[in-house]
C-alpha positions in Angstrom: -90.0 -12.2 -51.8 -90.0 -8.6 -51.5 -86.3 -6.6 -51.9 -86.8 -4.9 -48.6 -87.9 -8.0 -46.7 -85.8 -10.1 -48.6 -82.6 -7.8 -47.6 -83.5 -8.2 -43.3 -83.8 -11.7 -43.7 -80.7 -12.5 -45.4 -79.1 -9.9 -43.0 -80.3 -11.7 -39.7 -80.0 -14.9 -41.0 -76.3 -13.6 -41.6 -76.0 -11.9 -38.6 -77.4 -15.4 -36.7 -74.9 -17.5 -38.7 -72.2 -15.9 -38.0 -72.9 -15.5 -34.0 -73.1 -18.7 -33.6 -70.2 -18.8 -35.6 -68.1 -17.0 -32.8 -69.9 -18.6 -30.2 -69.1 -22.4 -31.3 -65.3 -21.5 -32.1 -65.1 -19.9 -28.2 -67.0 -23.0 -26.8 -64.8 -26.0 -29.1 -61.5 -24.1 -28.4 -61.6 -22.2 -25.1 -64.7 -23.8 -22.7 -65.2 -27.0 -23.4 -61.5 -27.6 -23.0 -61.5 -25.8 -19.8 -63.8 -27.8 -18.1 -61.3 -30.7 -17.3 -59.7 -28.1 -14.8 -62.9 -27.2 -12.9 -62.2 -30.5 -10.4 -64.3 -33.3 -9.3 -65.9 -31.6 -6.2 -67.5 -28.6 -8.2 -68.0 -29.9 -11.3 -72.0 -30.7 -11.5 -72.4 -27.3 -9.7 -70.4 -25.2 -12.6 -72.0 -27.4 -15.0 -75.5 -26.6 -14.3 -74.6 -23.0 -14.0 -73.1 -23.4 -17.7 -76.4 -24.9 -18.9 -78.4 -22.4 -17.6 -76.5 -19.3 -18.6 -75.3 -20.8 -22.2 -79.1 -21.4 -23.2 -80.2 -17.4 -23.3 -77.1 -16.7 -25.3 -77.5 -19.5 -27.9 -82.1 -19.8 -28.0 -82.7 -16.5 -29.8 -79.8 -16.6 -32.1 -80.6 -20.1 -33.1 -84.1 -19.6 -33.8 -83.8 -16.6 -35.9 -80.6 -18.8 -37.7 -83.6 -22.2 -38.6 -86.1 -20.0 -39.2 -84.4 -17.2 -41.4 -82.2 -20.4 -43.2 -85.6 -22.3 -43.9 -87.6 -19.3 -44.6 -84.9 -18.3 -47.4 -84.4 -21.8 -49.0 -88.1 -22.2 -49.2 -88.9 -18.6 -50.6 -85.3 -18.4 -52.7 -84.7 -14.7 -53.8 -83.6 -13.7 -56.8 -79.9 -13.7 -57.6 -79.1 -16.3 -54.8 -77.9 -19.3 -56.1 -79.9 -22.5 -54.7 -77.4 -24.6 -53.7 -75.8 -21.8 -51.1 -79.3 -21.3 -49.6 -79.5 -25.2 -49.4 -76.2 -25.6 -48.3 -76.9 -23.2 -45.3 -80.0 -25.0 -44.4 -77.9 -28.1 -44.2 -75.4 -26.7 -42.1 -78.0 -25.6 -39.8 -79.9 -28.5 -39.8 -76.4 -30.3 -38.9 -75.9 -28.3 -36.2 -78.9 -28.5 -34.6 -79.2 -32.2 -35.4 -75.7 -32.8 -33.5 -77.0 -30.5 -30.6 -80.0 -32.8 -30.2 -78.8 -36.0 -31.0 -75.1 -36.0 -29.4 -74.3 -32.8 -27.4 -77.4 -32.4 -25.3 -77.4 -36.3 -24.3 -73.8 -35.8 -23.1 -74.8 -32.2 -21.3 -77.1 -34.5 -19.4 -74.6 -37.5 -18.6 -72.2 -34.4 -17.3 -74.9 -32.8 -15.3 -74.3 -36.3 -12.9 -70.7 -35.2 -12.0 -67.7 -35.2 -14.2 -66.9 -38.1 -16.3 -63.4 -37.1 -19.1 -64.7 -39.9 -21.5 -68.0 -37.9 -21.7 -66.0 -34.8 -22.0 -63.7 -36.4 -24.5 -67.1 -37.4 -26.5 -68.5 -33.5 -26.0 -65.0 -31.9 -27.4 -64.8 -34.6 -30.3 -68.4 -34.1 -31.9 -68.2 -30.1 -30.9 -65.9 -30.1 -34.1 -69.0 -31.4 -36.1 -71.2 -28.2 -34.8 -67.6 -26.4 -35.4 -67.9 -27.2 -38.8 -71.5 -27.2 -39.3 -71.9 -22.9 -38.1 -68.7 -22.3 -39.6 -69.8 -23.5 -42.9 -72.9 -21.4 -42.6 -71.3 -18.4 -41.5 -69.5 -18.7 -45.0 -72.7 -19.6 -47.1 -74.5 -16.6 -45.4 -72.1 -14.4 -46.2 -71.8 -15.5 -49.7 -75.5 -15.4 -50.1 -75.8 -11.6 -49.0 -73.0 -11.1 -51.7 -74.6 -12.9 -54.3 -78.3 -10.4 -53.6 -75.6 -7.5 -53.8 -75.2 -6.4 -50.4 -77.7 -4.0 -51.3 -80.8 -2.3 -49.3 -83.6 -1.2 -51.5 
């Protein structure tokens, strides 16, 4: 891969990683929780109006993070240890996988009306996407370290 091309793509798979980064850790720690106090009445109402504002904030940023992630594990530069470009793949694949797989089938359970062991279920996993982003944030960074930081 080129230097130039090789320094944007590590830079906005960085800058992806590490978005959703701050964007999981407000979700698992100050949203999620919060919805146990939106009441019974307006719940599906503030619900759907979560889903459909969330999904703009989260599509882009998540794209660029799989396709950036895979792009660089598949295309490794040089200087970048394999295992961190493979770890970060991982870690996105994880998240994306527990999005799927757990936190969007629960979205739609929650989108009948408020149920807390639903909720419960949604906080719980969340720590697994948590994780995941955080994890990636961390391998991103350590990846742009490893090419030098550097803009040819």
């Amino acid at each position: 891969m080129l230097p130039n091309l090789t320094w944007w793509v590590l830079g906005l798979n960085t800058a992806a990683a590490l978005y959703m980064t701050g964007v999981i850790w407000l979700v698992q720690c100050v949203h999620y929780p919060l919805l146990r106090y939106v009441g019974a009445a307006a719940f599906a109402d503030y619900h759907q109006r979560h889903v459909a504002a969330i999904f703009p904030v989260v599509a882009l940023p998540m794209l660029v993070e799989g396709l950036t992630a895979a792009w660089l594990t598949l295309q490794p530069p040089t200087g970048i240890w394999p295992p961190v470009l493979w770890g970060g793949l991982v870690c996105v694949l994880a998240a994306f996988g527990v999005t799927a797989l757990v936190s969007v089938p629960c979205h739609d359970q929650l989108a009948q009306g408020f149920d807390a062991a639903t909720l419960d279920t949604l906080i719980r996993t969340n720590w697994l996407r948590t994780l995941a982003w955080t994890g990636h944030g961390g391998l991103s960074l350590l990846a742009l370290a490893q090419f030098g930081c550097r803009r040819p």
